[in-house]
DRENTIFI-947297 format. One record per atom (N, C-alpha, C, CB): residue number from 1; residue in one letter; atom name; x, y, z. Coordinates in nm, 2 decimals, decimal comma. Atoms other than C-alpha are relative to their C-alpha. Glycine has a CB too. Layout:
<rs>
n; res; atom; xx; yy; zz
NUM; A; CA; X; Y; Z
...
</rs>
This chain:
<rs>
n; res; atom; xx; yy; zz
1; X; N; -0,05; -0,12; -0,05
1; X; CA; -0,21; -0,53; -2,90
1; X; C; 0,01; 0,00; 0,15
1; X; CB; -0,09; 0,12; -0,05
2; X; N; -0,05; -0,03; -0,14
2; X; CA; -0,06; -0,44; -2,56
2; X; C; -0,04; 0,09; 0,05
2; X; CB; 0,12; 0,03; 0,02
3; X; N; 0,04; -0,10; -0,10
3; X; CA; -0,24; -0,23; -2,33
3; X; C; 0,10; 0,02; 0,16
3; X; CB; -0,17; -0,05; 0,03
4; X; N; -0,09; 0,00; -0,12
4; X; CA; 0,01; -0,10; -2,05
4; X; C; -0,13; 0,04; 0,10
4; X; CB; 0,15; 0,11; -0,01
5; X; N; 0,08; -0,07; -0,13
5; X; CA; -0,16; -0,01; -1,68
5; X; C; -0,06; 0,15; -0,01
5; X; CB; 0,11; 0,02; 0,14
6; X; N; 0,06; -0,11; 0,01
6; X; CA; -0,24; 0,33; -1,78
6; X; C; -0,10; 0,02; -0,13
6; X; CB; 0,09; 0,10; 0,01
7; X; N; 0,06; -0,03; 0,11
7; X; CA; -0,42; 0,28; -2,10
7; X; C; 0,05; 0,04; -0,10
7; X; CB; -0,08; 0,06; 0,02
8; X; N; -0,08; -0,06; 0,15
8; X; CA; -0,19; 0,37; -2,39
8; X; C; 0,04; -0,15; -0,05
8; X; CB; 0,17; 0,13; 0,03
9; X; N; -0,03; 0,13; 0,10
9; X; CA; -0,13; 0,10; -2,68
9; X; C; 0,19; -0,01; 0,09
9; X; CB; -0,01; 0,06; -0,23
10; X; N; -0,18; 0,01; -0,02
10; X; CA; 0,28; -0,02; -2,58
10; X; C; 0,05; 0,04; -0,12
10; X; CB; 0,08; -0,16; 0,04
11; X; N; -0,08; 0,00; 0,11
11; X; CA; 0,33; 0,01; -2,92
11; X; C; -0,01; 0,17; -0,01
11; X; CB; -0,05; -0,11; -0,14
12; X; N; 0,00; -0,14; -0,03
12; X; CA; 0,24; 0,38; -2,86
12; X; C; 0,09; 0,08; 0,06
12; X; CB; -0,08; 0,02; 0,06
13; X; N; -0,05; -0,06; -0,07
13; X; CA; 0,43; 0,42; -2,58
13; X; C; 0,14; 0,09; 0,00
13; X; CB; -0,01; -0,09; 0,07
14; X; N; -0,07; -0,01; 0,03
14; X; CA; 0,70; 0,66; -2,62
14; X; C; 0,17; -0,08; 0,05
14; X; CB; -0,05; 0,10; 0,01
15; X; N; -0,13; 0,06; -0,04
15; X; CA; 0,96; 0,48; -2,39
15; X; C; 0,03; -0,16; -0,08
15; X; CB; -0,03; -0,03; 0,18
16; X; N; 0,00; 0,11; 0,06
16; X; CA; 0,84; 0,14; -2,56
16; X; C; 0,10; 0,05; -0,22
16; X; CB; -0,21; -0,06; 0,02
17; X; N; -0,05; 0,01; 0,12
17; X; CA; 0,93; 0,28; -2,89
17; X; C; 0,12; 0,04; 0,02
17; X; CB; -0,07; 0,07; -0,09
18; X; N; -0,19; -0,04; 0,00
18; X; CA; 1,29; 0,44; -2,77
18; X; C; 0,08; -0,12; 0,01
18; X; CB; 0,05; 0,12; 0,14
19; X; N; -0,06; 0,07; -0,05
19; X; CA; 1,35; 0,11; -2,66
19; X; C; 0,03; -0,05; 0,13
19; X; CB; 0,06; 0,02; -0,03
20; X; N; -0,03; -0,06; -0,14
20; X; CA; 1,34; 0,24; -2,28
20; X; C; -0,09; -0,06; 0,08
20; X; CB; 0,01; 0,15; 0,01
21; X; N; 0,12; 0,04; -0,12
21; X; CA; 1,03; 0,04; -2,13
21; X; C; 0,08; -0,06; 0,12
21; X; CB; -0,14; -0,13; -0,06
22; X; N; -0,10; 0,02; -0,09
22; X; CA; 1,19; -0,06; -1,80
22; X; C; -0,07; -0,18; 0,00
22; X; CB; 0,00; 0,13; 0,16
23; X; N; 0,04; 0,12; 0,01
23; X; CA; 0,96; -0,40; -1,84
23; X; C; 0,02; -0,06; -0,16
23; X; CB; -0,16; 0,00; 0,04
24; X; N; -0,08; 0,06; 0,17
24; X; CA; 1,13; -0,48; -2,25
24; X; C; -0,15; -0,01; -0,09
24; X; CB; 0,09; -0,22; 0,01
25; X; N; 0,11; 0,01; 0,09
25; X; CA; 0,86; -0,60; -2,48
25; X; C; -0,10; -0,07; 0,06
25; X; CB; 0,05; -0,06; -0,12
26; X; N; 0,12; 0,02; -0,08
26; X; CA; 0,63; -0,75; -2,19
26; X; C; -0,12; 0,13; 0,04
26; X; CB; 0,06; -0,07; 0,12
27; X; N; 0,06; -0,13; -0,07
27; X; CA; 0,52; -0,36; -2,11
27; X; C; -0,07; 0,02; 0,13
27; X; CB; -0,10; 0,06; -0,07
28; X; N; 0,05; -0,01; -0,12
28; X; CA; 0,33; -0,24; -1,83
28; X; C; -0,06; -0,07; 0,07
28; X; CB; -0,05; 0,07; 0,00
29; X; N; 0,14; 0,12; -0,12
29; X; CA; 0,18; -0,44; -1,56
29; X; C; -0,01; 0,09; 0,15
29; X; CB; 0,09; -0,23; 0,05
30; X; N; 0,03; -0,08; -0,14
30; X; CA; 0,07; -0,31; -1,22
30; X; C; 0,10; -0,05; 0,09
30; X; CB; -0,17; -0,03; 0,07
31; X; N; -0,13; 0,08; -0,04
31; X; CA; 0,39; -0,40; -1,03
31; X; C; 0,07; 0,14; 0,06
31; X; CB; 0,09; -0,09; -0,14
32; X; N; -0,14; -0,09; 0,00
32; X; CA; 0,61; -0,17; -0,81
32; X; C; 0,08; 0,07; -0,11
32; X; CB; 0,09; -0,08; 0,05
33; X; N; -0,03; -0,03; 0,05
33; X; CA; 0,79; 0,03; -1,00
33; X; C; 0,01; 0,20; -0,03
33; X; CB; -0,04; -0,09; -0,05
34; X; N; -0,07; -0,17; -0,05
34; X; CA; 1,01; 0,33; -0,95
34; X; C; 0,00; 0,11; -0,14
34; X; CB; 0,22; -0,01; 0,06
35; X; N; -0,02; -0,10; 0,12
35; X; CA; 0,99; 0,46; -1,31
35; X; C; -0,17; 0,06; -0,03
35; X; CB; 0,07; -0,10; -0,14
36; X; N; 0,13; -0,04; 0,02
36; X; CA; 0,57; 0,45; -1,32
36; X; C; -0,09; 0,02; 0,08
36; X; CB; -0,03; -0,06; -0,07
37; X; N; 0,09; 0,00; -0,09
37; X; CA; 0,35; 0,59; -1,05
37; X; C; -0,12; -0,06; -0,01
37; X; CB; -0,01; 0,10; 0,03
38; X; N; 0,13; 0,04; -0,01
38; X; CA; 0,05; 0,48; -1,23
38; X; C; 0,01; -0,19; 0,03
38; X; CB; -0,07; 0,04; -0,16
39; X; N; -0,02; 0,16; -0,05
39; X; CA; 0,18; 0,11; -1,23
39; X; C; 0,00; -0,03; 0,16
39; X; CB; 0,16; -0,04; -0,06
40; X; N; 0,03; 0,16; -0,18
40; X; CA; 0,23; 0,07; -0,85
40; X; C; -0,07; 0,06; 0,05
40; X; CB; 0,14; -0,07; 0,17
41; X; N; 0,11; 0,01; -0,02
41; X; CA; -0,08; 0,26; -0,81
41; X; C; -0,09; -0,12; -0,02
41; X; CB; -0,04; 0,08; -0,06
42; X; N; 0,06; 0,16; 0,00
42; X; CA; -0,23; -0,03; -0,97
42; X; C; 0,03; -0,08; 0,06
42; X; CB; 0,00; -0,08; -0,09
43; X; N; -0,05; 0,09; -0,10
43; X; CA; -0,05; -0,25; -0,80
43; X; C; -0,07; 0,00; 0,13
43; X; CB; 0,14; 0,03; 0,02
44; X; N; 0,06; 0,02; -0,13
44; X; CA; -0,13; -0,18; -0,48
44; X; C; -0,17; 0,02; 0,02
44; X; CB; 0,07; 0,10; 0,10
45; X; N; 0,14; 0,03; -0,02
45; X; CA; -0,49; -0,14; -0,52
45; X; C; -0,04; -0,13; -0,08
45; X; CB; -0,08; 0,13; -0,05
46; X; N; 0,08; 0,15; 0,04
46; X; CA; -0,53; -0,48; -0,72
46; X; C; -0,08; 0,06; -0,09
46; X; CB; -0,10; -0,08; 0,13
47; X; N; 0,06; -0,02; 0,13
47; X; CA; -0,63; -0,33; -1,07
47; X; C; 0,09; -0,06; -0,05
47; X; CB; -0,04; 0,13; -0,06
48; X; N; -0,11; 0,11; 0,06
48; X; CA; -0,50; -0,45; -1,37
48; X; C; 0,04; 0,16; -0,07
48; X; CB; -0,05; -0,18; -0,11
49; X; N; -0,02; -0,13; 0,09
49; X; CA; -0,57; -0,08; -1,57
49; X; C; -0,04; 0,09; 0,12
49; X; CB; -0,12; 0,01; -0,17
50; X; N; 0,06; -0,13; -0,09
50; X; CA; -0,63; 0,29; -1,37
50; X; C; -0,14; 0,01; -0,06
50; X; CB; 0,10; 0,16; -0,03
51; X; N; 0,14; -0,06; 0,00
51; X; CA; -0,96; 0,31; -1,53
51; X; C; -0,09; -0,07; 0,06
51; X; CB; -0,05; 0,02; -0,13
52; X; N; 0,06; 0,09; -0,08
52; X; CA; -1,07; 0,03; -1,35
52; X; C; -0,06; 0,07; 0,14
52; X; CB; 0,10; -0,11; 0,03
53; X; N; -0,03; -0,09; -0,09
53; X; CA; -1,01; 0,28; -1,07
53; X; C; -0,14; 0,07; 0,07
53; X; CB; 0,08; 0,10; -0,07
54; X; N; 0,10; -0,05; -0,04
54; X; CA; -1,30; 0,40; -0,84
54; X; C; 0,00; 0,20; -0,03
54; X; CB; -0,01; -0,07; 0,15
55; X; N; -0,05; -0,14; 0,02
55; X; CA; -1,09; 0,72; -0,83
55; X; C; 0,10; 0,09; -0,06
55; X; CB; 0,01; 0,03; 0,09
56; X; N; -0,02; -0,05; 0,16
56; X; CA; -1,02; 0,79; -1,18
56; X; C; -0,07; 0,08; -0,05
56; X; CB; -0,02; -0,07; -0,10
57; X; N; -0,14; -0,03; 0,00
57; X; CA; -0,91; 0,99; -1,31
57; X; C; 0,04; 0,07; 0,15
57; X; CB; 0,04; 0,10; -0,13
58; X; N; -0,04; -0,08; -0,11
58; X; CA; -0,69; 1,15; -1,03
58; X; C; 0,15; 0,06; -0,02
58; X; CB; -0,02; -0,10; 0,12
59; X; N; -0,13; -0,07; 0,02
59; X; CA; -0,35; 1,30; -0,95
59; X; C; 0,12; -0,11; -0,08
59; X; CB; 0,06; 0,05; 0,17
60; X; N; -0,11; 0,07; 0,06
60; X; CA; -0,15; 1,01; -1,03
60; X; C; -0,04; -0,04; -0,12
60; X; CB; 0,04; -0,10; 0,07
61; X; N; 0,04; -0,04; 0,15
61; X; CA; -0,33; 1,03; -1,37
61; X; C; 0,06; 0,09; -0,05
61; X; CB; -0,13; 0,05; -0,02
62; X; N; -0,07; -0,17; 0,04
62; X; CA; -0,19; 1,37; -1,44
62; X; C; 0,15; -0,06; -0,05
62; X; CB; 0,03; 0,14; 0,18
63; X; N; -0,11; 0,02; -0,03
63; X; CA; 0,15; 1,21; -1,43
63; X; C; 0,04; -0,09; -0,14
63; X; CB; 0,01; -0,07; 0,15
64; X; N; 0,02; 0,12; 0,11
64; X; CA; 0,08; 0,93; -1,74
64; X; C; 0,00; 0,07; -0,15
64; X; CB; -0,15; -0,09; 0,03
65; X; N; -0,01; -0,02; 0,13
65; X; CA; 0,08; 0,94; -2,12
65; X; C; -0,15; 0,08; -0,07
65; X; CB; 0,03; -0,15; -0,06
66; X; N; 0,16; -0,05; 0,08
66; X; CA; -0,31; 1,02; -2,19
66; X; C; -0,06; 0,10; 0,07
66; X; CB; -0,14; -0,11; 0,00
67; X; N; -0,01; -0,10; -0,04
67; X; CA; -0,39; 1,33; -2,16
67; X; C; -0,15; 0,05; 0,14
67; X; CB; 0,01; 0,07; -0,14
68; X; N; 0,04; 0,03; -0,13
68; X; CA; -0,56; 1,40; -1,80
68; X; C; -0,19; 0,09; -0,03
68; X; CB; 0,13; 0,08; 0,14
69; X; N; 0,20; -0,02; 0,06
69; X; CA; -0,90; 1,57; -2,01
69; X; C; -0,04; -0,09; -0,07
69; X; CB; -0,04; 0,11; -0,10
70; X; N; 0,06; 0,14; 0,07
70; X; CA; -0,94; 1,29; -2,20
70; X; C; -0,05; -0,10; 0,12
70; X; CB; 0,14; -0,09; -0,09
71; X; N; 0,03; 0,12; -0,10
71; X; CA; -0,96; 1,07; -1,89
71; X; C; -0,11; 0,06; 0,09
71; X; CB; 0,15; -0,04; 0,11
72; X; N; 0,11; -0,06; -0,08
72; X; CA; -1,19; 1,33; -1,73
72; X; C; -0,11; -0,05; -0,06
72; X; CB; -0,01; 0,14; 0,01
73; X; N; 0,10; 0,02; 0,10
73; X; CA; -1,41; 1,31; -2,05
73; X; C; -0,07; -0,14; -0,01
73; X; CB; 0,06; 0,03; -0,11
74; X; N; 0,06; 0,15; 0,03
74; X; CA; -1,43; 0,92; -2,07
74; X; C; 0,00; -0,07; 0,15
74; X; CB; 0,11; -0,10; -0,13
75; X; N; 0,03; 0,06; -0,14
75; X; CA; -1,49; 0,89; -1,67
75; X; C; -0,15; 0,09; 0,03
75; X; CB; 0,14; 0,05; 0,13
76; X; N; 0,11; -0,05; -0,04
76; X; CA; -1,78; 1,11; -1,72
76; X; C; -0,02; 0,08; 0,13
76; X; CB; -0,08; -0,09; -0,01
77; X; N; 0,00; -0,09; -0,12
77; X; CA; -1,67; 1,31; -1,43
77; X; C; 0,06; 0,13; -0,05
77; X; CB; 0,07; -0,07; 0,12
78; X; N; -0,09; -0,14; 0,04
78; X; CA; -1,60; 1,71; -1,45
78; X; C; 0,09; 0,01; 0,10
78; X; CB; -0,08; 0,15; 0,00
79; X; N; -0,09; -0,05; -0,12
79; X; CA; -1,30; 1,85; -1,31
79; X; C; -0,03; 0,12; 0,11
79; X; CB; 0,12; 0,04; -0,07
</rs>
């Protein structure tokens, strides 16, 4: 199974399933990229996933597939 940069299965992913991932059947990787803020978040900080993230969840969490209380909940931090 495929874990993209933000944590959602690919095979989950809604764009992966329309056909529409802008990376095909490789999915997400931390890499520039004008379609996923969380991706060239990773990127430029040198993760591979956002939960890796010192400062996870955050705004550019909000922006992704899983929902931004879930990511509160399993960072053990309150909003």
């Amino acid at each position: 199974m495929k874990i993209g940069v933000c944590g959602i299965a690919c095979e989950k992913c809604p764009r992966m399933v329309m056909g529409n991932c802008p990376n095909g059947d490789k999915g997400c990787t931390p890499k520039e990229n004008k379609f996923c803020k969380i991706s060239t978040c990773a990127f430029k900080k040198g993760i591979a996933l956002c939960f890796e993230c010192a400062e996870f969840p955050c705004e550019v969490t909000k922006t992704g597939p899983v929902s931004y209380g879930y990511c509160t909940y399993i960072s053990s931090k309150s909003s």
